[in-house]
N, C-alpha and C positions, 0 to 999 in steps of 0.2 A: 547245247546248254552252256551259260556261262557259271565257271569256276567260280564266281567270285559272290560268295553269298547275299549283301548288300545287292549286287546289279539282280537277282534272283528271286528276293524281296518284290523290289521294286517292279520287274517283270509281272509276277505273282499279279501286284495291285492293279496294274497295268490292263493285262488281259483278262483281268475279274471283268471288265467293261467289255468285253469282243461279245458283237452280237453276231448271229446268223440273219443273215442278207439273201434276197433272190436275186435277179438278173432279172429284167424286164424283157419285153420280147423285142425291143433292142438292142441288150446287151447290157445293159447302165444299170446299178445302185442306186437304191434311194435312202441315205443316212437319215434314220432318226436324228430328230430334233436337240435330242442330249448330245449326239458326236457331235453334230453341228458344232455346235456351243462349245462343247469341250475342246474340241481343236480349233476352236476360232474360225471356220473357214468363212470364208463370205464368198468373193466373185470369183476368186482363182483359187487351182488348189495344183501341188505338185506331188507327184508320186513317184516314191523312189523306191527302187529295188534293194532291197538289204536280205541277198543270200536266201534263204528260203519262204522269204517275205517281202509284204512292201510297207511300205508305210505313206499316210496321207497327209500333205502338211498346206497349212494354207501359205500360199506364195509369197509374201513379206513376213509371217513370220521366218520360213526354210531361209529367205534372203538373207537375212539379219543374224540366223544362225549358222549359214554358211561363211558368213563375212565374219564371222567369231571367231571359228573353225580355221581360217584362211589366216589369221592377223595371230593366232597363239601357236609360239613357237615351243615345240619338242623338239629336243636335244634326240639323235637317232641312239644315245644310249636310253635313253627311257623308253624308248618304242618295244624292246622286247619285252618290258613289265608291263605294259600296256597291252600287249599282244593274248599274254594270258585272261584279259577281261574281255575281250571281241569273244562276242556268241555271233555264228554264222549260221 
């Protein structure tokens, strides 16, 4: 769990939305119509491992927030204040 009560908040609101999902007799999910929309996804979607989860992002938005992520630069002293808000 993350320390920091604001990210803990927003989790809260977050997973208020996590629905229970079966598996098809392929294997595959089929997201209601609300996630749909919510995460924007349309034709592609990427899925990423985040520690004892993953998360589902539609493919140009992940791009565009990876390319955020990439171009904002921290100073490696602020990475251990930072360190205390990472939930894994």
């Amino acid at each position: 769990p993350s320390f920091n009560p604001a990210a803990r908040r927003i989790q809260r609101l977050l997973i208020g939305h996590a629905t229970d999902l079966e598996l098809d007799t392929n294997g595959r999910i089929l997201l209601p119509a609300l996630l749909r929309e919510y995460a924007q996804l349309d034709k592609k979607a990427i899925l990423l491992g985040q520690g004892k989860k993953i998360e589902l992002w539609s493919e140009s938005i992940w791009s565009a927030r990876r390319e955020t992520y990439l171009q904002a630069s921290s100073s490696s002293e602020e990475l251990p204040e930072l360190l205390h808000q990472l939930s894994l």
